[in-house]
N, C-alpha and C positions, 0 to 999 in steps of 0.2 A: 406523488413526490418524485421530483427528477434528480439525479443525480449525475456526476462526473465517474468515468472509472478513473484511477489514480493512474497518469500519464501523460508526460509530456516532455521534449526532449529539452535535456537539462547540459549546457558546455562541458567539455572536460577540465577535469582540474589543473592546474599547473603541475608542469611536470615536475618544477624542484620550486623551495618556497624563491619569498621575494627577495631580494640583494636588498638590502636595508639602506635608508640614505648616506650620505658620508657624512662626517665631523663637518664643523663650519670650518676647520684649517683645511681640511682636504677638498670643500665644494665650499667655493666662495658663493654661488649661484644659491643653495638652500639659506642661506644664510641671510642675502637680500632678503626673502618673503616672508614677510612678516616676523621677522624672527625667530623662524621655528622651523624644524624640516619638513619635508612634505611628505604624506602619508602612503604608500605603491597604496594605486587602486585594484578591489578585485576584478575578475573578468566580467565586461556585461554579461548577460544570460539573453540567449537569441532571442528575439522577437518569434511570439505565433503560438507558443505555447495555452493551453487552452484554460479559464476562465471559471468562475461560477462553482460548479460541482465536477464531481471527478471520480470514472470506474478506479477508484480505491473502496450511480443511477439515477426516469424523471422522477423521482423524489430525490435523493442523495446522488456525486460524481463517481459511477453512475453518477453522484450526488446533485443535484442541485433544482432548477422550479417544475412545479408540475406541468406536463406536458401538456401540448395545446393543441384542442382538437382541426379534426377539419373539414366536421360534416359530417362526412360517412364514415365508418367503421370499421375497420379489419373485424376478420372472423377472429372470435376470442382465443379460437388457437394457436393463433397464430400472428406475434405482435406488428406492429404500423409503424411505417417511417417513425423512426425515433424523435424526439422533441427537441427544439433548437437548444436545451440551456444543458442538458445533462451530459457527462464524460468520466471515462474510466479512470478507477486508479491506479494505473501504474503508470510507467515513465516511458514514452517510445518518441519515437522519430514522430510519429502523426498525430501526436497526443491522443493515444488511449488512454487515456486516465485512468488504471488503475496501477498497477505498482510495479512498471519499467521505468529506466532511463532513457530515453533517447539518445543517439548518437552517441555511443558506446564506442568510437573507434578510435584508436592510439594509445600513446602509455596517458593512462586516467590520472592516476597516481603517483606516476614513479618517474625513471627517465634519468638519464645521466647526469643529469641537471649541478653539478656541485662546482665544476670549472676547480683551476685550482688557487690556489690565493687558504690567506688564515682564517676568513669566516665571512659573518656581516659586516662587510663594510672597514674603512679603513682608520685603521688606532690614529690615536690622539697622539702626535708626539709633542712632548713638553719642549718647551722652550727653555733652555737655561737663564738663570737670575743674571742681568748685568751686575759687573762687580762693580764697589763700591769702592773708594778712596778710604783710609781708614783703616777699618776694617774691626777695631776693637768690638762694635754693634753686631756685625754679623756673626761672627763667631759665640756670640754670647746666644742670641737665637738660635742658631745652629745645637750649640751644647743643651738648653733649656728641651729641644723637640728631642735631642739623642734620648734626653732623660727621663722624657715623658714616654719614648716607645717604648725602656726598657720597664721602667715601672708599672705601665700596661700590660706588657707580657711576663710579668712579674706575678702582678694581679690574678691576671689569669689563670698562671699555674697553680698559686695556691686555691683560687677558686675550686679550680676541676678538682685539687687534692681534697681538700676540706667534703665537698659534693660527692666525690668515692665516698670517703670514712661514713660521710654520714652513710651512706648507701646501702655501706655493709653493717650497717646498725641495726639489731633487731630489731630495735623501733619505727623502724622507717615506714612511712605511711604511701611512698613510690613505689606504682604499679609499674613494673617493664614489660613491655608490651614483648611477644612472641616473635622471635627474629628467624622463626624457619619462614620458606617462601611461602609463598598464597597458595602456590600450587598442590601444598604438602594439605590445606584445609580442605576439609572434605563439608560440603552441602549436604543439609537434610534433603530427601528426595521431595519432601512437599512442598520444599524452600522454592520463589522464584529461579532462584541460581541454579538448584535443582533439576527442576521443570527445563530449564535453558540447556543445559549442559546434556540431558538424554533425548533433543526434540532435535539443538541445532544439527548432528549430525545426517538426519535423514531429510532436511530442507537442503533446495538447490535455488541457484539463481540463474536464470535461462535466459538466454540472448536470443533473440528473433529477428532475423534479417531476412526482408524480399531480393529477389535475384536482382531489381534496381539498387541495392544497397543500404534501401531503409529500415530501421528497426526500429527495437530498444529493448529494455531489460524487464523483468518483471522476477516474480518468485513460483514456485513448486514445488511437494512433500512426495516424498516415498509411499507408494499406493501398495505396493506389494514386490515380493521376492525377486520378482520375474522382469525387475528395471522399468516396472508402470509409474509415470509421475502426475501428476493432479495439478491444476495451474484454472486458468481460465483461458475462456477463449478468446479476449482483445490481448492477450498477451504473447499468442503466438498467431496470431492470424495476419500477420504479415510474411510468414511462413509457410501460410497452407499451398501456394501453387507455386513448387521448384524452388522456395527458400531454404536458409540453413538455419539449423535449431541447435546449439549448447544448453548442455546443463553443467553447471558448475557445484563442486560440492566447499564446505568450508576447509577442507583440510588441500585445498586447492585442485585438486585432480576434477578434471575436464573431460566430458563426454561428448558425442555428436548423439545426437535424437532425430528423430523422425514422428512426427505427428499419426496416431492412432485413431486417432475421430475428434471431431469437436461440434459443438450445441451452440450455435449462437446465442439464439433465445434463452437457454440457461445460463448462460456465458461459462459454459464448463467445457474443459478439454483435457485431452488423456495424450501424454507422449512417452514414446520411449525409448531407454536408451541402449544404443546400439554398445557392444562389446560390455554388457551389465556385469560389475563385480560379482563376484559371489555370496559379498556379507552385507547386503542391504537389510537397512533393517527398517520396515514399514513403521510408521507415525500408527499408533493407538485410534478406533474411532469410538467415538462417543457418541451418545444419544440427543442430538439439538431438541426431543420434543421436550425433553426433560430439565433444559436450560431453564433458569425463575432469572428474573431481572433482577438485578445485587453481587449476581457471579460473578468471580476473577476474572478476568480473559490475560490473557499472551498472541501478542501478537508476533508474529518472526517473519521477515521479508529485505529487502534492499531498495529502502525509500532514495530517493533521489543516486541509487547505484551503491549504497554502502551496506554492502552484502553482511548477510547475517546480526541484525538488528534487531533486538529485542526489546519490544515496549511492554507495558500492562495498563489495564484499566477493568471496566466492570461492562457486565451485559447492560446497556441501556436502555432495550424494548426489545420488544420478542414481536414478530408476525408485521413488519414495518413495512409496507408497500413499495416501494424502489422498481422504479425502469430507467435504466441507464446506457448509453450509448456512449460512441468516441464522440460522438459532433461533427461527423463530418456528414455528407447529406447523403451518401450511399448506403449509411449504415443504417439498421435495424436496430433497432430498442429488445435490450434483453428485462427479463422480468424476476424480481422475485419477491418473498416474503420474507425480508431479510432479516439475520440478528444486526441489533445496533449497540455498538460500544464504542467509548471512549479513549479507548487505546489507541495511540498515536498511530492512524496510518497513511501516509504520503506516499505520492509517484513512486511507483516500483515493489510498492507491497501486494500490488494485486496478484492471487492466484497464493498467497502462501498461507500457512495455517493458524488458526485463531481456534487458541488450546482453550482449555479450561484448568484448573488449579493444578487439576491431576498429571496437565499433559497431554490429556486427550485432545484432537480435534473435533472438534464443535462445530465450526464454520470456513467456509474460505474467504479471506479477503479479497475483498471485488470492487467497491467503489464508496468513495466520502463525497460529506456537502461540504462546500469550501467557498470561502468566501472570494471574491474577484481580487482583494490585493493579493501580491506576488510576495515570492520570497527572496533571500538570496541579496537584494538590493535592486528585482526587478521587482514591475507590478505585473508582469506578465505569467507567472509560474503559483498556481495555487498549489494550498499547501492543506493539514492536519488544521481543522478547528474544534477537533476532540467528537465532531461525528461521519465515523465508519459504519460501514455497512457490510455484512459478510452474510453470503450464499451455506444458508443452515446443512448440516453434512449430511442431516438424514438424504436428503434432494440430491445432496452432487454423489453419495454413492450410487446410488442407484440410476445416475445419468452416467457415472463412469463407469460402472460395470456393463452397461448397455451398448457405450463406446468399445467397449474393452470383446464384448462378443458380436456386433454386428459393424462396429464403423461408423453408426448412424445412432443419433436420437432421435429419439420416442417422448411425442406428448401429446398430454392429454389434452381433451378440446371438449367443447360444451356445442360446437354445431352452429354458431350464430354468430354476428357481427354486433361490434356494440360500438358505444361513441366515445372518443377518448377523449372529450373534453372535461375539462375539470370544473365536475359539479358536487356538493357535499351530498346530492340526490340519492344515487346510484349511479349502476350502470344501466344505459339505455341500449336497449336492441333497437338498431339504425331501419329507417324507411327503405333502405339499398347497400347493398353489401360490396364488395368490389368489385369492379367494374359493370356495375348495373346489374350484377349478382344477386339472385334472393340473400335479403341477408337471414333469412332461418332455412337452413341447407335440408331441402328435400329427405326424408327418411330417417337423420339426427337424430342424434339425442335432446334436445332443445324440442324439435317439432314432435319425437313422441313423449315427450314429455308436459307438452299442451303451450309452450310460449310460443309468443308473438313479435311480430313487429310491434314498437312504442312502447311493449313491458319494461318497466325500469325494476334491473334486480337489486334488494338490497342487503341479500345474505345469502352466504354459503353456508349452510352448517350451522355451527352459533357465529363465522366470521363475518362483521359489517361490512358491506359492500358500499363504497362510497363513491367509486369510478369504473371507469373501463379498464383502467391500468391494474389496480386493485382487485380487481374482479377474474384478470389472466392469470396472476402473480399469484390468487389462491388455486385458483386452476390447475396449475401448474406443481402446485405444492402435491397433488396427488398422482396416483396410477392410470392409466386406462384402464376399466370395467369397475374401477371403486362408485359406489352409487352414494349419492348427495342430494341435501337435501335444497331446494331453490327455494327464496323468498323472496316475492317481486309485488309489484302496483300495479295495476290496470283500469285506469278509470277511478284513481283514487281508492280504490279498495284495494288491501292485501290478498296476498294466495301463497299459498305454499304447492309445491310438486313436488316429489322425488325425480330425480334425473340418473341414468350413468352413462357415466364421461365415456368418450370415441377416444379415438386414436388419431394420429398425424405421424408420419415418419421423415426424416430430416429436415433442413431448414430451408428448403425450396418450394 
């Protein structure tokens, strides 16, 4: 399955809203068309943004069609040109698809915008009544209307009196609602509002600018004391050579960061922040093996730039195959075994945390499937069609803590080249590996474990193996030296081997 990361660059907002049309006395011009005044249009939304699926992976963007092979195989450890439909989700300049904004520069929201004048648009002055000859008639109108607005505020008054007495009547069956402010109500802590109120503090939203000016936004969680933040890797990777990194918190205080390591292939990345407060307070982790599909989820990020966004929904699938890339043809296909939920996540959630009831993180979000219309009033900017995709936490701890002590990732690999064409088969180990490469690497794990060129594997463990994409993405789910069990075809017959997985270190 291919997917989008959630990302694509999204206009800025108007700086102050729209100056409202005039009355038809003040704009003779609205009043010609058709009758009616005419409607301020919103801004178009750029062309170029990206399609399909979205890193908010080739199954989901990441999300969107299963990737298409090309013959030969990269070594399983290591993924293959990424597949023409799938992209991240956040929102950036280059459409990473998963959860940046692109084009993040200037006042977004704000702006002096109010000029001076009394509001929208210019009052209605009334015209005075031509007088009349006479005059006995109007007068008599005139006194009938005095009579009727005093009798109305007449009305009134005894209304509201009558509506007190009853009020203060012990009979009264009228609830009065609580008139201290919201602020003063206090959330059960299991309560969503709950959950929201002790997660959003240690969420940031990160700006990623290349030293040419390009970016965009995405999100990141508080990893630990020591100002470590957690995000992905298409959401800062316009920043890895000589760019500038922000993280931003909701109480609005602004950091500078510096990138720590980053995993393409997981699409995980660690940064940090430079001059670190002292009262960070790390996000909760929780156990992803222990997720059951029916689970609450929280999702927290700044879809389309609007920081600090809380949506919910439920665990959709557990162990869901996803390879997702930006789409652009330089990029690399990252892989995983994702969680799937429902929780609303659009451009610019990618890289933020996907709790569970408790609060805990579960997962990060990293990329949705998304259909090709647009949002906004464009058909060019995909959007949330309730499937997300999030990088299970067990995986991105143990990739960030990796980051966190060497600068580099660590993954596993099985030693062989397989085909990433989409077959419900398996996975095939390719007749040539790359560039005219054995594809079963000399001394591996794969060749002492007895596979071949033409083996088609169709499980890991007890997981079905249905591709090549599939087949990295469980891969990947484990250690170096954890040993596994292979089931593959050869000649129409099954076989099983134990195998254990090798090693790879960074993404070169």
């Amino acid at each position: 399955m291919s997917t989008e990361n959630e990302g694509t660059e999204v206009p800025p907002a108007p700086s102050a809203p729209p100056v409202p049309v005039e009355s038809p006395a003040a704009s003779p011009q609205a009043a010609a068309a058709e009758g009616g005044a005419p409607t301020t249009q919103l801004p178009p939304v750029p062309p170029g943004a990206p399609q399909d699926t979205l890193h908010a992976g080739p199954a989901p963007a990441y999300a969107g069609a299963p990737p298409q092979g090309t013959g030969s195989a990269p070594d399983a450890s290591w993924p293959p040109p990424p597949p023409a439909t799938p992209s991240y989700a956040d929102s950036g300049t280059g459409a990473y698809g998963g959860e940046g904004v692109g084009g993040y520069g200037g006042d977004a929201y704000g702006g002096d915008g109010a000029g001076a004048g009394g509001g929208w648009g210019t009052p209605y002055q009334q015209q005075p009544a031509p007088k009349k000859p006479g005059g006995g008639r109007g007068g008599l109108i005139a006194a009938v209307l005095i009579a009727a607005l005093v009798a109305g505020g007449l009305g009134g008054g005894l209304g509201y009196t009558l509506a007190k007495d009853n009020d203060d009547n012990s009979n009264s069956t009228t609830v009065s609602a609580d008139t201290g402010s919201s602020a003063s109500v206090k959330r059960d802590p299991g309560t969503i509002a709950g959950v929201a109120a002790k997660s959003l503090p240690s969420t940031v939203t990160i700006e990623a600018e290349s030293t040419s000016g390009e970016g965009g936004t995405g999100t990141g969680f508080v990893f630990d004391t020591q100002g470590h933040i957690v995000t992905n890797n298409h959401v800062v990777a316009d920043a890895v050579d000589g760019g500038k990194l922000t993280a931003t918190f909701p109480d609005g205080k602004k950091y500078n960061a510096e990138i720590v390591g980053h995993a393409q292939g997981y699409d995980v990345a660690v940064i940090k922040l430079k001059d670190a407060p002292s009262n960070l307070k790390p996000l909760a982790l929780g156990d992803s093996d222990k997720v059951a599909v029916g689970d609450e989820t929280i999702a927290i990020g700044a879809p389309f730039g609007l920081s600090n966004t809380v949506t919910t929904g439920i665990i959709s699938a557990k162990n869901r195959p996803v390879a997702s890339s930006d789409g652009s043809s330089t990029s690399k296909a990252s892989y995983m075994s994702a969680l799937q939920t429902d929780a609303s996540i659009n451009p610019g959630n990618s890289g933020g945390p996907l709790l569970d009831a408790q609060g805990s993180v579960i997962g990060i979000n990293s990329a949705i499937q998304s259909t090709s219309s647009g949002g906004l009033g464009s058909t060019s900017q995909s959007g949330s069609i309730g499937l997300g995709f999030a990088i299970p936490i067990n995986q991105a701890k143990y990739v960030a803590q990796q980051l966190i002590k060497t600068g580099k990732p660590v993954y596993a690999k099985i030693g062989a080249s397989v085909s990433l064409e989409d077959s419900a088969s398996g996975a095939t180990i390719t007749a040539e590996g790359v560039s005219g490469a054995s594809s079963v690497e000399a001394g591996g794990p794969a060749a002492k474990a007895g596979l071949k060129a033409g083996d088609v594997i169709t499980k890991l463990d007890d997981s079905v193996i249905d591709s090549g994409p599939t087949l990295i993405g469980e891969i990947w789910t484990h250690k170096p030296g954890d040993k596994v069990k292979i089931t593959y075809k050869r000649g129409g017959t099954e076989h099983t081997t134990d195998l254990t997985l090798g090693s790879r270190v960074g993404d070169s």
